[in-house]
KEVEX-590532 format. One record per residue (C-alpha): residue number from 1; residue in one letter; chain; x negated, y negated, z negated. Coordinates in Angstrom, 3 decimals. Layout:
NUM,A,A,X,Y,Z
...
This chain:
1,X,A,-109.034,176.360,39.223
2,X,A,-107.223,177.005,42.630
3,X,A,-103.677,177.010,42.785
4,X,A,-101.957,179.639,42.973
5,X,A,-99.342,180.430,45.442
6,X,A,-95.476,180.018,44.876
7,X,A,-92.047,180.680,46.050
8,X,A,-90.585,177.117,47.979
9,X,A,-87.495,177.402,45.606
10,X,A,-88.015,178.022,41.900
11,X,A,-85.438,178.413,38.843
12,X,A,-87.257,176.792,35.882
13,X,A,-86.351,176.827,32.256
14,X,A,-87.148,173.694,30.184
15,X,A,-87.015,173.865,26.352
16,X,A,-87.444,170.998,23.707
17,X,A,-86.790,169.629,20.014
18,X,A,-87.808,165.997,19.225
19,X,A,-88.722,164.151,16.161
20,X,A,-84.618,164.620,14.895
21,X,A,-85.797,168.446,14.512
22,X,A,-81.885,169.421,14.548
23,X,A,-81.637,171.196,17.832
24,X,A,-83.098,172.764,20.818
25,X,A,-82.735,170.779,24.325
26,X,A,-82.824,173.422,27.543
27,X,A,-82.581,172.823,31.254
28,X,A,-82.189,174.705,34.098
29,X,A,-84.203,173.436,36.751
30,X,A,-84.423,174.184,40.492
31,X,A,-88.172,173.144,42.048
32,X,A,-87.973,173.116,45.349
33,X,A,-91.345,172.657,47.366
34,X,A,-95.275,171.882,45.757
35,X,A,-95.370,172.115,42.340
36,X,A,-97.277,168.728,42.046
37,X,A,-94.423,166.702,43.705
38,X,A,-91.337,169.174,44.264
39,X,A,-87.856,167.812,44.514
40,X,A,-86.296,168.626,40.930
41,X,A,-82.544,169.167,40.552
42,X,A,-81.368,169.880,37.016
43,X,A,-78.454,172.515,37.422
44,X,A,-77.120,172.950,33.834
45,X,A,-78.023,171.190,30.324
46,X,A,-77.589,172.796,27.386
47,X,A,-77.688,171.800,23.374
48,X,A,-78.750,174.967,20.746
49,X,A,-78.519,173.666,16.970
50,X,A,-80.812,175.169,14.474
51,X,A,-79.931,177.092,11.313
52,X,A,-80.275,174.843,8.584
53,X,A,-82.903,177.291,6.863
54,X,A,-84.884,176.599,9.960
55,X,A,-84.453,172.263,10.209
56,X,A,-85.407,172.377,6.700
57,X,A,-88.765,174.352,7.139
58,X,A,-89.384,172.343,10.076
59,X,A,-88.773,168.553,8.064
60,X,A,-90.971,169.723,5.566
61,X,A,-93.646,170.438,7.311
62,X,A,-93.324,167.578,9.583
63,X,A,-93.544,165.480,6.038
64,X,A,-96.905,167.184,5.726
65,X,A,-95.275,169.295,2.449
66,X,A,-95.794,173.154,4.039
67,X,A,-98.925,175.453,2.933
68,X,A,-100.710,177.775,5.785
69,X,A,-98.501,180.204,5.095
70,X,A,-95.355,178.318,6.064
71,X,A,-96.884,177.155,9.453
72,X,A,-97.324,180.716,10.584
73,X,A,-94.182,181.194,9.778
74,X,A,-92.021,178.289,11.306
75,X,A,-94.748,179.345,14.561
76,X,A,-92.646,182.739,14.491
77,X,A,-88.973,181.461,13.839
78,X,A,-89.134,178.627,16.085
79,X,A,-90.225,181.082,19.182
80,X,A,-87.525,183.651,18.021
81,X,A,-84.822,181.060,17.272
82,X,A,-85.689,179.780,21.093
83,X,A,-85.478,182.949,22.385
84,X,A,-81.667,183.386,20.906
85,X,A,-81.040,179.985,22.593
86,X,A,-82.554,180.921,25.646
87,X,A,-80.780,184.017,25.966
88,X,A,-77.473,182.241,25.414
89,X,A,-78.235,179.745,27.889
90,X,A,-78.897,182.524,30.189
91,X,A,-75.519,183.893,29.271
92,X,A,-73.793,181.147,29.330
93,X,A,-74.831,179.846,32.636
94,X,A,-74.855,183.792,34.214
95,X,A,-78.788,183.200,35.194
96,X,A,-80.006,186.466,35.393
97,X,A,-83.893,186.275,33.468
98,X,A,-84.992,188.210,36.590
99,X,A,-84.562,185.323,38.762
100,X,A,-86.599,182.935,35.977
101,X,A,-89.885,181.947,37.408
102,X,A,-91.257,180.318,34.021
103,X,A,-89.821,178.983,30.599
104,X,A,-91.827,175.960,29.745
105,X,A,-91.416,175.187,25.992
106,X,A,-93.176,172.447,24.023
107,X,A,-92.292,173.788,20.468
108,X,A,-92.116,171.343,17.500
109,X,A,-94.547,168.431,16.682
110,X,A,-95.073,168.971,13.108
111,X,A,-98.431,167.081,13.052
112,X,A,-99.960,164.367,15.726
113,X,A,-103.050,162.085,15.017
114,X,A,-102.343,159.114,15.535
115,X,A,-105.001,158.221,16.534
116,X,A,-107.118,159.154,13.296
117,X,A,-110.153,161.257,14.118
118,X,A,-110.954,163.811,15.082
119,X,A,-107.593,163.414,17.511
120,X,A,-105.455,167.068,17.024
121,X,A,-101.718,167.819,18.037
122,X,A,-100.077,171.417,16.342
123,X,A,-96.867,172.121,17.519
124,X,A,-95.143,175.249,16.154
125,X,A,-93.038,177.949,18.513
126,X,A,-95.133,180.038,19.857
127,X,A,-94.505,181.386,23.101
128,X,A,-95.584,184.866,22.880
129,X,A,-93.028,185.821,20.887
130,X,A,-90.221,183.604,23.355
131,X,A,-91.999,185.781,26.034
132,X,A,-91.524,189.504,24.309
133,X,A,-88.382,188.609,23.121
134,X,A,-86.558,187.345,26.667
135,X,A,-89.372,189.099,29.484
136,X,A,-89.623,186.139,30.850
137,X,A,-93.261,184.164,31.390
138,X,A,-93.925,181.261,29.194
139,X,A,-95.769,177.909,29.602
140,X,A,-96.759,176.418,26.569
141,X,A,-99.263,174.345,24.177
142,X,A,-99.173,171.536,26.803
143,X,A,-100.912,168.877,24.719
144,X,A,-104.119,170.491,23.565
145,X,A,-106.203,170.883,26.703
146,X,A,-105.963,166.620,27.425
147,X,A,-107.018,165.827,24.226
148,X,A,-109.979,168.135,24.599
149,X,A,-110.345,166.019,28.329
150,X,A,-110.180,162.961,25.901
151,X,A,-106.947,162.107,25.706
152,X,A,-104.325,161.231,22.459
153,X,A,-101.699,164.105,23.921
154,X,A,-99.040,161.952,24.656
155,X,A,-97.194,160.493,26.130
156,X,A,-96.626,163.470,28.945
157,X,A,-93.429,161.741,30.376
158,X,A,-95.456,159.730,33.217
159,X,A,-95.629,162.949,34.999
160,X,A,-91.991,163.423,35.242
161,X,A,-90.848,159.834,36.109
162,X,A,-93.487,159.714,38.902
163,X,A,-91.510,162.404,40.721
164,X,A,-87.946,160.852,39.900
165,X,A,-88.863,157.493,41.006
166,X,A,-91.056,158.259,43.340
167,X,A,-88.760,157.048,46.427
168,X,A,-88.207,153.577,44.447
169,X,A,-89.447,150.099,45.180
170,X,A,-88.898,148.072,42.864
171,X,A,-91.142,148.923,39.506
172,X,A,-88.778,151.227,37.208
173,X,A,-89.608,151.242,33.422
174,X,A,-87.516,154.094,31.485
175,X,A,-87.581,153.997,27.772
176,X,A,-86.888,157.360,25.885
177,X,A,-85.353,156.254,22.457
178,X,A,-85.571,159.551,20.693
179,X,A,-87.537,159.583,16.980
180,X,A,-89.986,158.026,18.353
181,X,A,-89.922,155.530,21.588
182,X,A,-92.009,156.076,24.777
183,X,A,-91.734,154.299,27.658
184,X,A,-93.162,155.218,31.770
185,X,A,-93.529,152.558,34.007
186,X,A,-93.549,153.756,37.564
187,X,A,-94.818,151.344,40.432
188,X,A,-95.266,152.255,43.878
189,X,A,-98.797,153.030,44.964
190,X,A,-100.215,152.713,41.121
191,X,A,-100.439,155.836,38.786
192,X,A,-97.744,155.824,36.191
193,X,A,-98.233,154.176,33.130
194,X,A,-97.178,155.644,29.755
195,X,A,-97.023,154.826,25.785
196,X,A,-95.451,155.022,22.308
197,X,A,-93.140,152.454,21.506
198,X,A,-93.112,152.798,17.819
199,X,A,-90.348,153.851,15.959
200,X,A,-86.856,154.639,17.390
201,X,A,-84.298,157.551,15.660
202,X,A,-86.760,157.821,12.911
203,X,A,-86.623,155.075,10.708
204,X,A,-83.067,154.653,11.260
205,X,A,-81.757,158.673,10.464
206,X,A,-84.550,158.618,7.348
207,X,A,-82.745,155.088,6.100
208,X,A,-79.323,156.780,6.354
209,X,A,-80.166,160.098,5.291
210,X,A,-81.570,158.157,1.825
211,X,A,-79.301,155.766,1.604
212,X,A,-76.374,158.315,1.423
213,X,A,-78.337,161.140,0.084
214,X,A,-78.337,162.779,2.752
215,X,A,-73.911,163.358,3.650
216,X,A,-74.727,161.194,6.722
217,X,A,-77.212,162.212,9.075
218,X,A,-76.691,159.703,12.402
219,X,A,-75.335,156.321,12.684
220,X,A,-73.177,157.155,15.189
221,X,A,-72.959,154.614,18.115
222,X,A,-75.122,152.596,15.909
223,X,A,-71.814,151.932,14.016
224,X,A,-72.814,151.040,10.751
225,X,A,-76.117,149.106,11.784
226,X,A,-73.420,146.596,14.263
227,X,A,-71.586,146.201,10.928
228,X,A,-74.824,144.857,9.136
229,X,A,-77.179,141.592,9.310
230,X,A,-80.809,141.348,9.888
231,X,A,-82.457,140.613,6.639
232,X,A,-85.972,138.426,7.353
233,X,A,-87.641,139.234,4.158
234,X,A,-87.691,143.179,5.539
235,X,A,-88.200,142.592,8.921
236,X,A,-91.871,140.619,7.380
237,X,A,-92.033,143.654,5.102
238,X,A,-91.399,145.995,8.057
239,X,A,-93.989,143.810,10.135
240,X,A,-96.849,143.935,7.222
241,X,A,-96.499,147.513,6.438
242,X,A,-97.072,147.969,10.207
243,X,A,-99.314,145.797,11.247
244,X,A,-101.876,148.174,12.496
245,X,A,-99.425,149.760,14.453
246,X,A,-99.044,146.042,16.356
247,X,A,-102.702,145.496,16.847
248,X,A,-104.345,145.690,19.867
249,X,A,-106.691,148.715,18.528
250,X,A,-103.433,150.626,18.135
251,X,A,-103.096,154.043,19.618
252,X,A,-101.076,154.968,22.595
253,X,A,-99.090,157.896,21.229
254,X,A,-97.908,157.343,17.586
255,X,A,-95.481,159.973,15.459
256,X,A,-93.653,160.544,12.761
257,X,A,-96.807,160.750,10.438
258,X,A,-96.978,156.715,10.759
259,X,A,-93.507,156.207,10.367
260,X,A,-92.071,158.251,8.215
261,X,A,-90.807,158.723,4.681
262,X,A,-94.258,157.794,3.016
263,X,A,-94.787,154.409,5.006
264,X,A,-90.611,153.611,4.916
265,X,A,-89.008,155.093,1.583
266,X,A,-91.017,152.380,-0.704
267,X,A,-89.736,149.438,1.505
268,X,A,-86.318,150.309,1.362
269,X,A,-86.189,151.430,-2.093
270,X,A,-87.189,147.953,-2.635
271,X,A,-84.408,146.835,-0.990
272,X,A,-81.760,148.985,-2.115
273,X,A,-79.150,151.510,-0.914
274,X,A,-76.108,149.153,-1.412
275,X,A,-77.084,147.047,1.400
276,X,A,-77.351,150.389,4.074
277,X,A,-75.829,148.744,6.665
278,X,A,-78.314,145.502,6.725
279,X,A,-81.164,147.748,6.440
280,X,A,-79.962,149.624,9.464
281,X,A,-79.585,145.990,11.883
282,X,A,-82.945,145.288,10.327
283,X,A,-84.629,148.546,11.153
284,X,A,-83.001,148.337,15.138
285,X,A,-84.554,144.757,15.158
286,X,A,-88.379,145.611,13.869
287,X,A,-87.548,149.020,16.814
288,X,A,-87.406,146.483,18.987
289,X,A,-89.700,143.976,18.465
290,X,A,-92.456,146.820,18.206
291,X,A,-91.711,148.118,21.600
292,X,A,-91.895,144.623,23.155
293,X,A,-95.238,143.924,21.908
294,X,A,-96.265,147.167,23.228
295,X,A,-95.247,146.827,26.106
296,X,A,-96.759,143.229,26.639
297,X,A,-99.893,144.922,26.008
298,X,A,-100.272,147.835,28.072
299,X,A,-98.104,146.027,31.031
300,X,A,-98.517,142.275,30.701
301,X,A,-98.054,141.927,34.302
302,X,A,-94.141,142.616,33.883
303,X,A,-93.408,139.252,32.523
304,X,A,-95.231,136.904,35.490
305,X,A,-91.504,136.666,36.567
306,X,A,-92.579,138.316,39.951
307,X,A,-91.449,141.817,40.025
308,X,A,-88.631,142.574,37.305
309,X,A,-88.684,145.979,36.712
310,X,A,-85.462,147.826,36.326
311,X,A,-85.048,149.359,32.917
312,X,A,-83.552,152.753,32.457
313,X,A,-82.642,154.323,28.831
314,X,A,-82.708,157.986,28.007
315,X,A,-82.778,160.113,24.589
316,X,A,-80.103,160.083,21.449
317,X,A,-80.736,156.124,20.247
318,X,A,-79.404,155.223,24.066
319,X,A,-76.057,155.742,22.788
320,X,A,-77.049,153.569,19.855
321,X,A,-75.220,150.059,20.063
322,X,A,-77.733,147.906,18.296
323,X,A,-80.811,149.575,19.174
324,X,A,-80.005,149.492,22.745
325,X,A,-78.672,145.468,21.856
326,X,A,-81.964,144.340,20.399
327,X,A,-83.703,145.992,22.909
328,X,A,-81.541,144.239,25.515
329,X,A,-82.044,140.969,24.164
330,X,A,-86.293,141.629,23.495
331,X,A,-86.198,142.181,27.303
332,X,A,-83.805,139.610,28.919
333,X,A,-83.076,138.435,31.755
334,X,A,-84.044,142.518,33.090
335,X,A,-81.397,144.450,34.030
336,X,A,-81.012,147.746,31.821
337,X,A,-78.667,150.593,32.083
338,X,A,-78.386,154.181,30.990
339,X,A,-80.552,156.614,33.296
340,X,A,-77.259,158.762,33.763
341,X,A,-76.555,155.273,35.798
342,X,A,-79.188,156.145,38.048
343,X,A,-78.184,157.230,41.355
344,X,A,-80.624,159.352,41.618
345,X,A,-79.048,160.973,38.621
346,X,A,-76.702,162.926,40.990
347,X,A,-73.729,162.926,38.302
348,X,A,-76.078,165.190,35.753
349,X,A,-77.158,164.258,32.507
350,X,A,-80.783,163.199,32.731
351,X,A,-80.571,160.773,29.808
352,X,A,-79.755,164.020,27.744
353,X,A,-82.096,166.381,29.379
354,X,A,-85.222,164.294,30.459
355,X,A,-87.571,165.952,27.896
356,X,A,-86.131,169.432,28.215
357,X,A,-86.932,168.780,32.462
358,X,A,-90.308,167.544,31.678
359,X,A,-91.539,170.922,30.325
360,X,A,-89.878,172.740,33.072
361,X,A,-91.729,170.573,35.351
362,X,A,-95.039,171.091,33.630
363,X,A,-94.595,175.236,33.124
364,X,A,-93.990,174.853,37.187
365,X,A,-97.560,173.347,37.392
366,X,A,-98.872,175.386,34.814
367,X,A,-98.073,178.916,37.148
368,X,A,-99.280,176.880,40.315
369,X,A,-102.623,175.818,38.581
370,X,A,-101.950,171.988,39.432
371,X,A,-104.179,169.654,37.617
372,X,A,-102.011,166.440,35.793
373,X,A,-103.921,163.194,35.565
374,X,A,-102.841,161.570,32.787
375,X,A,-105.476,158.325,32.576
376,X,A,-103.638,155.985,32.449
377,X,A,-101.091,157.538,30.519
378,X,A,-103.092,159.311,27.729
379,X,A,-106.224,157.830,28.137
380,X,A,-108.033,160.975,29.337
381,X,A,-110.994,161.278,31.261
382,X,A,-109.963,163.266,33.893
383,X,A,-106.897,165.725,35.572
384,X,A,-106.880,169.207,33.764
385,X,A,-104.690,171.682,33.860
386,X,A,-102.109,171.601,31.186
387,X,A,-100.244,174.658,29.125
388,X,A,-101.328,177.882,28.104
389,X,A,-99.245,180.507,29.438
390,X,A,-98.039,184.057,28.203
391,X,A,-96.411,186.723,30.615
């Protein structure tokens, strides 16, 4: 597919809900040059917070609870509830949609494989009815089209860390702690690297939500979990229930399907709710440990002592005390920092906004018609185009 021609400088809107399903991330973008490497400033960040009616259609069918009828609909509310958000943002910021080159918006993951067979993705939000509702064109349905190249979908995030760091010597590993952890290792002259973690956000806001039937939602600051003590006996529960997970036939991109309220509620109804706080330090400590052994698997190279990479850490469990500590202390002697640290951060807030920026970099490439090679990220056999697009 040839590319298509564009403008040198392009306003881009980025939108994007994670595993917490609570909110809508967007980001105004600028491009400035090709669309396969363009120099990416993020102008304005901005947080939209779903209607309760809506986060509770979307947990349920993320729990795999919702008939056919109930996807179709969550497809339309999601697009429409985006479009309200946009249109604020637009507002807000006093971006005229006129002067918006493309929205790219990955709607909500309310079902990923896995990797069980056959490999699908569905994410709900479709953009048609972002695009009628705010005239503006629409990237969209990113995933689909590299798992039909062979890829597992995820993780995407390579693409957008191999632009940011692209200037960098040293090797720079950044860790996005949202529901679920990924991680993009970016070395100079090698494509990026890219893979689940295991579980982040997800274990620990299920725990608390359970645990306090559901008047907490977030451990703020990790809070509560600093207060409590690792307990072994459910760290080896944590570790056996898991233990495919850990193996070295484990999939690359993982989701809330494997670590979520069917494979977690048992353990820690075993364990109790009076002991919340433990359960919490525990659940940081088996985050942890699961993202090391990942990573010592796809990048075993890292821990020759030779090049130390520098580690950079983005999404809501950043600002989570003993997440972040266990990580720290899995990953000694690196140095690790938040990415708003960066200096190539300019002052913004990338460690907020990296996802929403991702899939304002990827509707750029989607208008342009600029293949994304993802093998060694998602495993698939060769660049393709990603994102269907409405106008």
């Amino acid at each position: 597919m040839p590319a298509a021609r564009v403008p040198r400088v392009r306003q881009v809107i980025g939108l994007n809900s994670g595993t917490s399903l609570g909110s809508l991330d967007l980001a105004w973008v600028r491009c400035e040059g090709g669309a396969a490497r363009p120099r990416l400033e993020l102008v304005e960040h901005r947080e939209a917070p779903f209607s309760a009616e809506l986060e509770a259609r979307l947990q349920r069918l993320a729990r795999g609870e919702g008939s056919v009828r109930e996807v179709a609909e969550a497809e339309r509310l999601y697009g429409e509830a985006a479009a309200e958000g946009l249109l604020e943002a637009l507002a807000a910021w006093r971006l005229d949609a006129r002067e918006v080159h493309v929205v790219g918006c990955h709607g909500q993951t309310i079902y990923h494989h896995c990797g069980a067979e056959p490999h699908a993705t569905l994410q709900v939000g479709s953009g048609a009815f972002l695009a009628e509702r705010t005239g503006i064109r629409v990237a969209c349905d990113f995933r689909t089209r590299d798992l039909a190249a062979g890829g597992e979908g995820a993780p995407l995030s390579p693409l957008l860390d191999e632009v940011l760091f692209a200037r960098e010597r040293l090797p720079q590993l950044v860790v996005n702690l949202g529901g679920i952890s990924n991680a993009s290792l970016v070395r100079r002259g090698l494509p990026a690297l890219g893979f689940d973690g295991g579980p982040a956000n997800v274990q620990l806001d299920l725990a608390l939500r359970w645990a306090t039937a559901g008047a907490e939602r977030i451990d703020l600051g990790g809070a509560r979990a600093v207060r409590g003590r690792v307990d072994e006996a459910l760290l080896a529960a944590l570790e056996e229930r898991f233990a495919s997970w850990l193996s070295p036939l484990a999939p690359r991109s993982s989701g809330r399907e494997e670590f979520g309220e069917r494979a977690l509620l048992p353990l820690l109804e075993s364990f109790g709710r009076a002991r919340l706080d433990d359960a919490l330090a525990t659940l940081a400590r088996f985050a942890a440990r699961c993202f090391a052994r990942r990573l010592r698997r796809y990048a075993p190279e890292l821990f020759d002592g030779r090049a130390r990479p520098r580690v950079w850490w983005t999404g809501g469990g950043a600002r989570h005390a003993a997440l972040v500590g266990e990580l720290e202390r899995e990953l000694a002697p690196w140095t690790c920092a938040p990415l708003d640290a960066w200096s190539g951060a300019a002052g913004r807030p990338l460690q907020s906004a990296r996802e929403a920026l991702l899939f304002a970099l990827l509707a750029d490439r989607r208008v342009a018609a600029v293949p994304s090679d993802l093998r060694s990220a998602t495993g698939a056999l060769r660049p393709v185009v990603l994102g269907c697009l409405w106008s």
